[in-house]
C-alpha positions in Angstrom: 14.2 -20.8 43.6 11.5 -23.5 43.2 8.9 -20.6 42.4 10.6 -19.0 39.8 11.1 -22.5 38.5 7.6 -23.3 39.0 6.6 -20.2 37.0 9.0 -20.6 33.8 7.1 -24.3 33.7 3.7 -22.9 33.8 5.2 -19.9 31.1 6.2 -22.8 28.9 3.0 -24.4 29.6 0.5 -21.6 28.4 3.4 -21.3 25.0 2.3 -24.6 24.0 -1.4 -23.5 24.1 -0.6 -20.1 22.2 -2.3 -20.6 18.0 0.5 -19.0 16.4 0.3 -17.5 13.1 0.6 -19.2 9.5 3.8 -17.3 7.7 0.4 -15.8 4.9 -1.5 -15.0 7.8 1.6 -12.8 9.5 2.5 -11.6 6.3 -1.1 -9.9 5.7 -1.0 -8.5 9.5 2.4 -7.0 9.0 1.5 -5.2 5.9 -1.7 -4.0 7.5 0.2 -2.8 10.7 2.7 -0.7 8.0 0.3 0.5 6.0 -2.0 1.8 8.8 1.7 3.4 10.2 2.3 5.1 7.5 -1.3 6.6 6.7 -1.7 7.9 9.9 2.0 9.7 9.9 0.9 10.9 6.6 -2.3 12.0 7.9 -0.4 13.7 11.3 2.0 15.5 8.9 -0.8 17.3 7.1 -2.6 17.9 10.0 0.5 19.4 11.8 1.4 21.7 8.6 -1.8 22.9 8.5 -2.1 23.7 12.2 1.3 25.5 11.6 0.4 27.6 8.7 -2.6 28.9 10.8 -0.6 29.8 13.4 2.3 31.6 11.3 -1.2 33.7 10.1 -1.7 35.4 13.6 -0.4 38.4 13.7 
């Protein structure tokens, strides 16, 4: 029990060191995160409907 203890202390510990981000700062990040998300599903979607369209060409 006292090392499970031990290591929620320590957990706590290293939280207090952690620089957390400014509410701007994760702001920007999040809309960079969803933007990159949705470009690369866009790009995925293309890439998959062309590989399809190939395909449906073999005879």
């Amino acid at each position: 029990m006292q090392r499970i203890t031990e290591f929620f202390r320590g957990v706590v510990r290293e939280m207090k060191k952690v620089s957390w981000p400014k509410r701007q700062e994760l702001t920007k990040y999040t809309i960079t995160v969803l933007a990159t998300v949705v470009i690369m599903a866009l790009f995925f979607t293309v890439v998959d409907l062309g590989i399809s369209e190939l395909i449906r060409l073999i005879p």
